[in-house]
ZAFI-286710 format. One record per residue: residue number from 1; z, x, y of N, C-alpha, C in turn; chain. Coordinates in steps of 0.001 Angstrom, whole numbers, plus 500000, padded with zeros to 6 digits. Atoms other than C-alpha are relative to their C-alpha. Example, Ala and Ser with C-alpha at 12.3 -4.5 7.8 and 13.67 -1.06 7.14 Angstrom:
REM residues 2
NODE  num     n_z     n_x     n_y    ca_z    ca_x    ca_y     c_z     c_x     c_y  cadena
NODE    1  500000  500890  498810  507800  512300  495500  500000  500900  501200       A
NODE    2  499940  499180  498810  507140  513670  498940  500730  499230  501090       A
END
This chain:
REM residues 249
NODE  num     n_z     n_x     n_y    ca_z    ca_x    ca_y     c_z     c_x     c_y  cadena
NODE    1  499169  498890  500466  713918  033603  349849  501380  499920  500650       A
NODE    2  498800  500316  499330  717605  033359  350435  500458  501435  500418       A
NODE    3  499556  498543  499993  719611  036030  351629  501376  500254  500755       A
NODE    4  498888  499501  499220  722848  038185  352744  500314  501392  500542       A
NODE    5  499918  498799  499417  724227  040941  354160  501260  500819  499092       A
NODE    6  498413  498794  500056  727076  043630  353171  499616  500830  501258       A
NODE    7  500151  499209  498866  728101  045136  356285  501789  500740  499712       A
NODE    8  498892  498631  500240  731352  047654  356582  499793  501280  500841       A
NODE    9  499618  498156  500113  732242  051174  357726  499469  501098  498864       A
NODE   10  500822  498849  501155  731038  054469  355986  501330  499617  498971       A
NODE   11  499163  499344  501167  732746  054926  352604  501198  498963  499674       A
NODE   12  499021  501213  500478  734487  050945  352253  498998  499463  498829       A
NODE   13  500255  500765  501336  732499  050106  349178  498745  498955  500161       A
NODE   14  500780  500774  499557  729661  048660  350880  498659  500343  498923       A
NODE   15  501041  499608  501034  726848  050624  348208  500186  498858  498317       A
NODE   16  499515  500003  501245  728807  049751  345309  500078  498281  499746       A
NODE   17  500291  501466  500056  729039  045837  346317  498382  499605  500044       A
NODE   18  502063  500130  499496  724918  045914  347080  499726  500257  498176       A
NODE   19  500688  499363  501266  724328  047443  343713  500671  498708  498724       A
NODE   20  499755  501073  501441  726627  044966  341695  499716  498806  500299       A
NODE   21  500918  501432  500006  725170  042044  343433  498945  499495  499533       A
NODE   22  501020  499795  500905  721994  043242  342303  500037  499823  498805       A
NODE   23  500314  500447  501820  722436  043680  338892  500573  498650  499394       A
NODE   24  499696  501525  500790  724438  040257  338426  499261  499039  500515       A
NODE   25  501003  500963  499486  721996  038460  340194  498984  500243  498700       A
NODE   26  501118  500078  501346  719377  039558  337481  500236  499939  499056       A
NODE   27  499711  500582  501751  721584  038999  334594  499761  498722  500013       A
NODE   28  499427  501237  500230  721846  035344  335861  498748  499949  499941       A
NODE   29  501242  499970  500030  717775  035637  335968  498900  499755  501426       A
NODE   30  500593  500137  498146  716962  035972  340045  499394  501185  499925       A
NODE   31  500364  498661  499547  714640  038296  341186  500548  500350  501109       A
NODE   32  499253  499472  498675  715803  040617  344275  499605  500993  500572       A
NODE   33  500678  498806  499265  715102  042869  346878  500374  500183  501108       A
NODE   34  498591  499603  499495  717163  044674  348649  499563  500913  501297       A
NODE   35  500497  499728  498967  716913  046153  352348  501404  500932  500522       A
NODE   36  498993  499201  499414  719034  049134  353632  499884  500761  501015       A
NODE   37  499572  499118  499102  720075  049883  356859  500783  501207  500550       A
NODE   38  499779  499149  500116  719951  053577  357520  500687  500788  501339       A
NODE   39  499891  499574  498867  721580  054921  360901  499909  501874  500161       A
NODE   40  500539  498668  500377  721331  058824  359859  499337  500449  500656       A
NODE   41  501347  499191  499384  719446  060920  362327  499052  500833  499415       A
NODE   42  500488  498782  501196  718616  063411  359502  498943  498897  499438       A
NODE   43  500862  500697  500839  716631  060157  357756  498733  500207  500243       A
NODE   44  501369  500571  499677  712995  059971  357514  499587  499463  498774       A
NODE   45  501299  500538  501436  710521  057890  355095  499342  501075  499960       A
NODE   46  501502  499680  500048  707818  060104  355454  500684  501926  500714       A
NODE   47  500002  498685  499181  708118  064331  356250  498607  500274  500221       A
NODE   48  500861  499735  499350  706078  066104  358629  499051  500707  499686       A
NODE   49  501307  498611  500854  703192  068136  357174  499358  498689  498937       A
NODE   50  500584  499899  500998  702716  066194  354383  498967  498946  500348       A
NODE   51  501236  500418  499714  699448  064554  353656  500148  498407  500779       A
NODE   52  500042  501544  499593  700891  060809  353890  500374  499814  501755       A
NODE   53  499748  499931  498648  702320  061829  357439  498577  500517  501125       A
NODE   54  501027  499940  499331  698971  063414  358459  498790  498935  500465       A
NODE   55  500163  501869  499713  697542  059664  357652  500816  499985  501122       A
NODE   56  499413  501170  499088  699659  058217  359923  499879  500763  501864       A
NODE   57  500395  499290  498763  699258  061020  362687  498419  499778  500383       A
NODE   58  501281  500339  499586  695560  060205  362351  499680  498706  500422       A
NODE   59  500203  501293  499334  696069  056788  363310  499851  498876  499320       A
NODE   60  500271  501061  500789  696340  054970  360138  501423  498985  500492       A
NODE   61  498892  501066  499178  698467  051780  361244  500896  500002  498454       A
NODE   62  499711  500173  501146  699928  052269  357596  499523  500824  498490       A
NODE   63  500469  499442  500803  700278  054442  354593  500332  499363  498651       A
NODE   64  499735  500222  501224  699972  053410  350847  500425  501217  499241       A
NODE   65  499520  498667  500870  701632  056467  348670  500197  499504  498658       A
NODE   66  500096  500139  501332  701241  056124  344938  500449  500964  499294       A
NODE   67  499805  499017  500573  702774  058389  342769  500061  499784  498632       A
NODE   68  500505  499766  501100  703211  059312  339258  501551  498952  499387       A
NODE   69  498917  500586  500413  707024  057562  339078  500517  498518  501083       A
NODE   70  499879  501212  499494  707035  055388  341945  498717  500062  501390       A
NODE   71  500918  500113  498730  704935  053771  345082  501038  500059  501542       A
NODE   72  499471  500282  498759  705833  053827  348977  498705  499737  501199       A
NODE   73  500618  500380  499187  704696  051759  351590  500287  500607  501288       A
NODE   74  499717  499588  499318  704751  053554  354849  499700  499717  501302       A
NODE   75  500439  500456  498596  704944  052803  358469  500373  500707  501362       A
NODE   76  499674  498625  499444  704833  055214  361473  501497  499099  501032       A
NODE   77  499445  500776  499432  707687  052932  362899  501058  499429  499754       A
NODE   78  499204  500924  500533  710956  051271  362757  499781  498717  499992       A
NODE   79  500658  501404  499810  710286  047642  361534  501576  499572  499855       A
NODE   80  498941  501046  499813  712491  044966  362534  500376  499088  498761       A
NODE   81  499689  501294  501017  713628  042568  359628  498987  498962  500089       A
NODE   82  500734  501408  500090  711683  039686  360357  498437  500488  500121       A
NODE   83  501228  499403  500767  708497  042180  360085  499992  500549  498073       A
NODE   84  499819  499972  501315  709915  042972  356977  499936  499238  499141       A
NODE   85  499899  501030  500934  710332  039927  355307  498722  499395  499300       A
NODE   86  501515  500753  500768  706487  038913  354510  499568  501165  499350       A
NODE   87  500573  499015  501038  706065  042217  353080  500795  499859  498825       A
NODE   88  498589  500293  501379  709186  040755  350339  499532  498791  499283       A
NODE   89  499999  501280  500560  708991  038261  347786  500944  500140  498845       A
NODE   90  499109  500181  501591  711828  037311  345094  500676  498929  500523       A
NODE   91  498889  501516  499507  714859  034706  345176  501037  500518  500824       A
NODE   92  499256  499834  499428  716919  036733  346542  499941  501423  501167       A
NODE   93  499811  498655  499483  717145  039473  349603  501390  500642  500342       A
NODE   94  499061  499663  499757  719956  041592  349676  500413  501171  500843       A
NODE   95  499911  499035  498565  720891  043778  353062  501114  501004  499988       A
NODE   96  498860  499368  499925  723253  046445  353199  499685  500719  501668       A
NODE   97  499768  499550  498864  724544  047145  356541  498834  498380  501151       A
NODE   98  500846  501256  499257  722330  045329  359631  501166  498798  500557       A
NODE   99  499398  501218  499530  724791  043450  361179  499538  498835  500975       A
NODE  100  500160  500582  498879  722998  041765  363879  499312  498768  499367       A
NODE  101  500821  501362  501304  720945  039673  360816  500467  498717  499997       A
NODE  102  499569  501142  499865  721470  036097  361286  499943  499626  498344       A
NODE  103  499953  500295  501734  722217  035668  357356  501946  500291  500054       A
NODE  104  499018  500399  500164  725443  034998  355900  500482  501598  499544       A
NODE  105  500066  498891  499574  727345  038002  355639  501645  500577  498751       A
NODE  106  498565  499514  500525  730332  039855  353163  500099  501473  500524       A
NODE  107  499562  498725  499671  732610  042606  354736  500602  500762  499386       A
NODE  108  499337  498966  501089  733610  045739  353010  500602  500636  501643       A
NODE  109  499082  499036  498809  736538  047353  354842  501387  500586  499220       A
NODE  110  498640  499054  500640  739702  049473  354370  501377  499730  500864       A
NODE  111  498754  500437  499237  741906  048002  356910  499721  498732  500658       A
NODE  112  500232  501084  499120  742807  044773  358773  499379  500530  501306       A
NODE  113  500822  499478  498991  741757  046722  361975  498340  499835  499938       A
NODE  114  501655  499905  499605  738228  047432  360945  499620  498351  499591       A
NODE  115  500524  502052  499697  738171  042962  359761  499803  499818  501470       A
NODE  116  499834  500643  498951  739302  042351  363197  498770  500313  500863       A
NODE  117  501137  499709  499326  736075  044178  364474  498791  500003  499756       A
NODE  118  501036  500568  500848  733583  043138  361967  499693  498677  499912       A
NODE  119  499964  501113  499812  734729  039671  361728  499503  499062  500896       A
NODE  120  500769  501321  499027  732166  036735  363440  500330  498751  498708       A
NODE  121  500088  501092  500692  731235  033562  362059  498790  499894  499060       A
NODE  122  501152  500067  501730  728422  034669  359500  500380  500540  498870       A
NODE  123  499089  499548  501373  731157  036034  357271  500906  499102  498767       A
NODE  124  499404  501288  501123  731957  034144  354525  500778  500889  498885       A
NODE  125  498933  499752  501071  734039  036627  352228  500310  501707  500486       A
NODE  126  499386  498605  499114  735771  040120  352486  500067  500734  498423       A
NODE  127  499833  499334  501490  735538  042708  349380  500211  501480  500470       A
NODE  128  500008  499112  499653  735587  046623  349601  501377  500275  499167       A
NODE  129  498565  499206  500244  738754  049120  349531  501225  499139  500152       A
NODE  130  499274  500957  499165  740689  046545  351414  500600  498748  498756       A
NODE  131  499771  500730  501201  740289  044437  348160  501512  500027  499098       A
NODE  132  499040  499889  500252  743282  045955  346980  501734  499734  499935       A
NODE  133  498333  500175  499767  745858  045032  349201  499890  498805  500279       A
NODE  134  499916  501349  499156  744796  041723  350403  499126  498699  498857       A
NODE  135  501094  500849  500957  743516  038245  348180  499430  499003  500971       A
NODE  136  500909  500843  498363  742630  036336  351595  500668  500691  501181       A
NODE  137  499921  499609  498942  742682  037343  354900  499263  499059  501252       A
NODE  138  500108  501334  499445  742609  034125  357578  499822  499130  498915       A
NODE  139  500425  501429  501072  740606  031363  356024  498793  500910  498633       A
NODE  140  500721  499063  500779  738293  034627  354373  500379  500009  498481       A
NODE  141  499672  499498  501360  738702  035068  350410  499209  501044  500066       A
NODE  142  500340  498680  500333  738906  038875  349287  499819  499970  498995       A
NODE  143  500669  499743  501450  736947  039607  346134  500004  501200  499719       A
NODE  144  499956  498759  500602  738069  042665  344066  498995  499545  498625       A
NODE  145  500694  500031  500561  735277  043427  342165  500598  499890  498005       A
NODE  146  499186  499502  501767  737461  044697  338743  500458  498759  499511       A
NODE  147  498817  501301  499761  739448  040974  339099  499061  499622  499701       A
NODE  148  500743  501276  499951  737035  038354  340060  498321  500269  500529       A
NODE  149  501430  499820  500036  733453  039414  339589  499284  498622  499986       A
NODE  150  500743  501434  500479  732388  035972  338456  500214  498898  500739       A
NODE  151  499725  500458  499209  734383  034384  340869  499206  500249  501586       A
NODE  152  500955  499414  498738  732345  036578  344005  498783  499426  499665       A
NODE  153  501506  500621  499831  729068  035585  342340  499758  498570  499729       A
NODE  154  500200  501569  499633  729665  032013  342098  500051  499792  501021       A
NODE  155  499450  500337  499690  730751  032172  344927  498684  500380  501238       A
NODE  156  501308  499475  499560  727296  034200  346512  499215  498861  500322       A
NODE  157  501447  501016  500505  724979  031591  345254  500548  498609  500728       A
NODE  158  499908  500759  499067  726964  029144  347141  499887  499722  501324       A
NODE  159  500367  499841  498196  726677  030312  350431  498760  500689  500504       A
NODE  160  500908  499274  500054  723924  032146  350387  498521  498697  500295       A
NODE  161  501251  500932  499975  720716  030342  351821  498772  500530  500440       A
NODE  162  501343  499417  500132  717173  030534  352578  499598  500473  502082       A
NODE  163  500245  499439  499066  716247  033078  355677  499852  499685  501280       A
NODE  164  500296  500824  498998  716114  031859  358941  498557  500734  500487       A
NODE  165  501667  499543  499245  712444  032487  361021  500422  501043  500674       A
NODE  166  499920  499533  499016  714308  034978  363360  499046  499828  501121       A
NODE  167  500902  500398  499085  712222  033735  365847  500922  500456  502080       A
NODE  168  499822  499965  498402  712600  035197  369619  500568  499025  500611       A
NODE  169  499490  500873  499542  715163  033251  371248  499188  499187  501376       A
NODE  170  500331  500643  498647  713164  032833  374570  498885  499313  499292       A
NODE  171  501020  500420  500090  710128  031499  372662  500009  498666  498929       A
NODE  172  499758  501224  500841  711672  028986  370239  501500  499442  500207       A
NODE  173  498764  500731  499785  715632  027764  370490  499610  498396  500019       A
NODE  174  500199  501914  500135  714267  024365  369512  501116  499174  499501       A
NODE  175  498601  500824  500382  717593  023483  368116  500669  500423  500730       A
NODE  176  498786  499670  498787  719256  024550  371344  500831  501070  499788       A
NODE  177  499327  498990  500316  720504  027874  369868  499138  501098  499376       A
NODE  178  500590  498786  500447  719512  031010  368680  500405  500053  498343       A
NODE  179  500178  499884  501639  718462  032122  364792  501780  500589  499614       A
NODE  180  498177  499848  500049  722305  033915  364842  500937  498892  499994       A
NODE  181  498725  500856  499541  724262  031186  366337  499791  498834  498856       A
NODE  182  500563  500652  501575  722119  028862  363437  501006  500355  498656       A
NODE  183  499833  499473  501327  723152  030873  360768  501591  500305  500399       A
NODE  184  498221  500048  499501  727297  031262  362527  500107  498310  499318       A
NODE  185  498961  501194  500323  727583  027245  362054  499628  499673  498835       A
NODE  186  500237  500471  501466  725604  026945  358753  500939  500674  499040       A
NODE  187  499392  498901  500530  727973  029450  357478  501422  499324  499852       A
NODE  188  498580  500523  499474  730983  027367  359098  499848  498505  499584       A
NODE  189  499730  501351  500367  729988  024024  357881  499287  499412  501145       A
NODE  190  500669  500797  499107  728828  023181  361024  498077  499222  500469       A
NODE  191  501618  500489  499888  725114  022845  360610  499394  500343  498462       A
NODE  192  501069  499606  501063  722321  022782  357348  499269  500559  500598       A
NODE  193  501448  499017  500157  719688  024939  356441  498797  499240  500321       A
NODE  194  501045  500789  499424  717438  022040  357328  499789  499586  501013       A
NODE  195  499686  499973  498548  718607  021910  360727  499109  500498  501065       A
NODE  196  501057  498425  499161  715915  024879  361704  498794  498806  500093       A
NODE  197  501267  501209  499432  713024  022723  363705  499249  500925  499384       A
NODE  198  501030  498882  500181  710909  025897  363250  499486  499610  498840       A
NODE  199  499927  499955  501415  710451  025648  359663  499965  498828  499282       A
NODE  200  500341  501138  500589  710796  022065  358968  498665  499068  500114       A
NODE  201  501243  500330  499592  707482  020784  358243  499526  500054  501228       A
NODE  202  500622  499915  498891  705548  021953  360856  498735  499054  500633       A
NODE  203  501281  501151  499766  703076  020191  362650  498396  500799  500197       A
NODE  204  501578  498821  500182  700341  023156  362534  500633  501463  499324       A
NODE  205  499839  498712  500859  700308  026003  360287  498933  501065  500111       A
NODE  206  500621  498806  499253  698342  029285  361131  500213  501222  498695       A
NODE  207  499975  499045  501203  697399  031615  358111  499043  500979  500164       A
NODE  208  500922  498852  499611  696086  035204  359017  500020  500657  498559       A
NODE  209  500268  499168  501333  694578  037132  355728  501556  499355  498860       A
NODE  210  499126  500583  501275  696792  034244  353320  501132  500159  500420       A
NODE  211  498243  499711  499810  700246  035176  355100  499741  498583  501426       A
NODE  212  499710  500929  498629  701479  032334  357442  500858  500816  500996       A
NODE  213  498869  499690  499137  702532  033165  360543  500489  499124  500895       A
NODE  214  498595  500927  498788  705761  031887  362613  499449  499535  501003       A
NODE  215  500578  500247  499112  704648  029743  365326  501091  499379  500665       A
NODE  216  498766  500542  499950  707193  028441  367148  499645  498476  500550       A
NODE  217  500668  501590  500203  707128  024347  367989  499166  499704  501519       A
NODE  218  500697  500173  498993  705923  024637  371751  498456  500068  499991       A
NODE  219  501393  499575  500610  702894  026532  370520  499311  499095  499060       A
NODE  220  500194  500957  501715  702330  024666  367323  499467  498345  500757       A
NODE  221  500550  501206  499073  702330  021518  370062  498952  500085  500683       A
NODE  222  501206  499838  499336  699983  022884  371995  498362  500056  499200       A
NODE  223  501454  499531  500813  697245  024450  369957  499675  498123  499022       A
NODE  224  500401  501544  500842  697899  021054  367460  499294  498695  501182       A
NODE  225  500535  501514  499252  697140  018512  370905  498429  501035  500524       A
NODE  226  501451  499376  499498  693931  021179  371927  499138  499712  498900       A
NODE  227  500617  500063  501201  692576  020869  368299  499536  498686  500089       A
NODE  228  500254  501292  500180  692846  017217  368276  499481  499580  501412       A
NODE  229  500643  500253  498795  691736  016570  371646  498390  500238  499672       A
NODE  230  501320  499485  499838  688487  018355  370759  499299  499020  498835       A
NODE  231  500543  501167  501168  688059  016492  367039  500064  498445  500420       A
NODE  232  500645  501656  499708  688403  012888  368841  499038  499959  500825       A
NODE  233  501274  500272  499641  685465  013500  370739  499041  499803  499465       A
NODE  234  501445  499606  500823  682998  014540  367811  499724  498493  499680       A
NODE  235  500196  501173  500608  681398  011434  366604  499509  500073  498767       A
NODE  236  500588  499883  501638  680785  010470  363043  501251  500857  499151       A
NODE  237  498632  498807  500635  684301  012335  362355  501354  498785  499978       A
NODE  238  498659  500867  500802  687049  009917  360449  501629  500595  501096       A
NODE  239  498583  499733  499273  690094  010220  363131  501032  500611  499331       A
NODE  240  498577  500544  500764  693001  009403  360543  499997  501706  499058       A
NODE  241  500235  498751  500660  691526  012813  358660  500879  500824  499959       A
NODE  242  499547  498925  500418  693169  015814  357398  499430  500816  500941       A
NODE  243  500695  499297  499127  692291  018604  359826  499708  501353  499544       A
NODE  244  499793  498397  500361  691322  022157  358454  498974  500944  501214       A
NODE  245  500898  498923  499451  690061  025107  360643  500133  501637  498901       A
NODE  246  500478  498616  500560  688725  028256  359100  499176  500823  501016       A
NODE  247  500763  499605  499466  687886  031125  361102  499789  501343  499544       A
NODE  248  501160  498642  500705  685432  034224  359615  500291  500519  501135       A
NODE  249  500436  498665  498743  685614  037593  361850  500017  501409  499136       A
END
């Protein structure tokens, strides 16, 4: 699943770019699914009384809510992104707000000031209010939506790539950097999307109830030389073999 961000200030056009990415992404025939970061103290998923909240006060690790116009999945908890992502599936995820997301990134703003404080190296274009007065800003191209619509979403699908593992820096940095600093030079030219050790064919794969989970390559080394350590003892067992474990509980 590939994915980006819109990040911005309140009230620079950051909704209004999320929403038309969406819908021209599914004219071109991508599915999508879209993730919005809420900072709002007033927010909740879920109010207090009601039945789906009394679930979750009783200790359900998770509520299903079904209704008559739509469903909601519920969780007594803020989830991090990279818990989020195996509960997603389409071609494309699209983030509004979330800056800290190691994904490639367009800024909606209303002044050079608020660029200068938004601006890293996972930004690859600049759109919003700001659109108005400016058609680049550094090496950035500004995309006014009214102008060059077709130009922004060619321009999406080019930079736009497939998710990094966010993987805990202390427990993986197998490419000598963190899932951010990854996604800063793939952004800059400086590194591919195939670059990520994590992710490139692994050397053990680990599937709880059909979902794989992230292992990072230390682990993945280990458990893979304990496994095989134990299968070259058995006798009557083909070395060169395919290895599968299955475990029932």
């Amino acid at each position: 699943m590939k994915a980006l961000a819109v990040i911005g200030y309140h009230r620079t056009g950051k909704t209004t770019l999320v929403t038309t990415l969406i819908s021209e992404l599914v004219k071109r025939g991508h599915t999508v699914v879209s993730f919005k970061d809420i900072h709002s103290e007033a927010y909740r998923a879920d109010t207090e009384g009601k039945n789906t909240n009394l679930h979750l006060q009783a200790g359900s690790q998770a509520v299903f809510a079904k209704g008559l116009y739509d469903s909601a999945l519920v969780f007594p908890k803020s989830l991090e992104l990279k818990e989020v992502i195996p509960l997603l599936n389409a071609d494309y995820l699209i983030i509004e707000g979330l800056k800290t997301a190691p994904v490639p990134k367009l800024v909606c703003a209303e002044s050079t000031e608020q660029l200068d404080e938004l601006l890293d190296d996972t930004c690859f274009g600049i759109s919003g209010l700001i659109s108005d007065k400016l058609s680049v800003y550094g090496k950035l191209p500004v995309f006014c939506l009214q102008k060059s619509l077709n130009n922004l979403m060619d321009y999406v699908l080019s930079h736009a790539f497939e998710i990094l593992p966010i993987s805990d820096p202390e427990c993986c940095s197998a490419c000598g950097k963190s899932c951010y600093q990854m996604a800063e030079d793939i952004v800059q030219g400086r590194a591919q999307r195939s670059d990520c050790i994590l992710d490139a064919a692994p050397e053990l794969q680990l599937k709880v109830g059909g979902q794989e989970v992230v292992i990072v390559p230390f682990v993945q080394k280990l458990l893979k030389d304990t496994l095989m350590a134990f299968v070259d003892n058995l006798k009557g067992v083909d070395k060169d073999s395919e290895i599968e474990l299955r475990i029932k509980r």
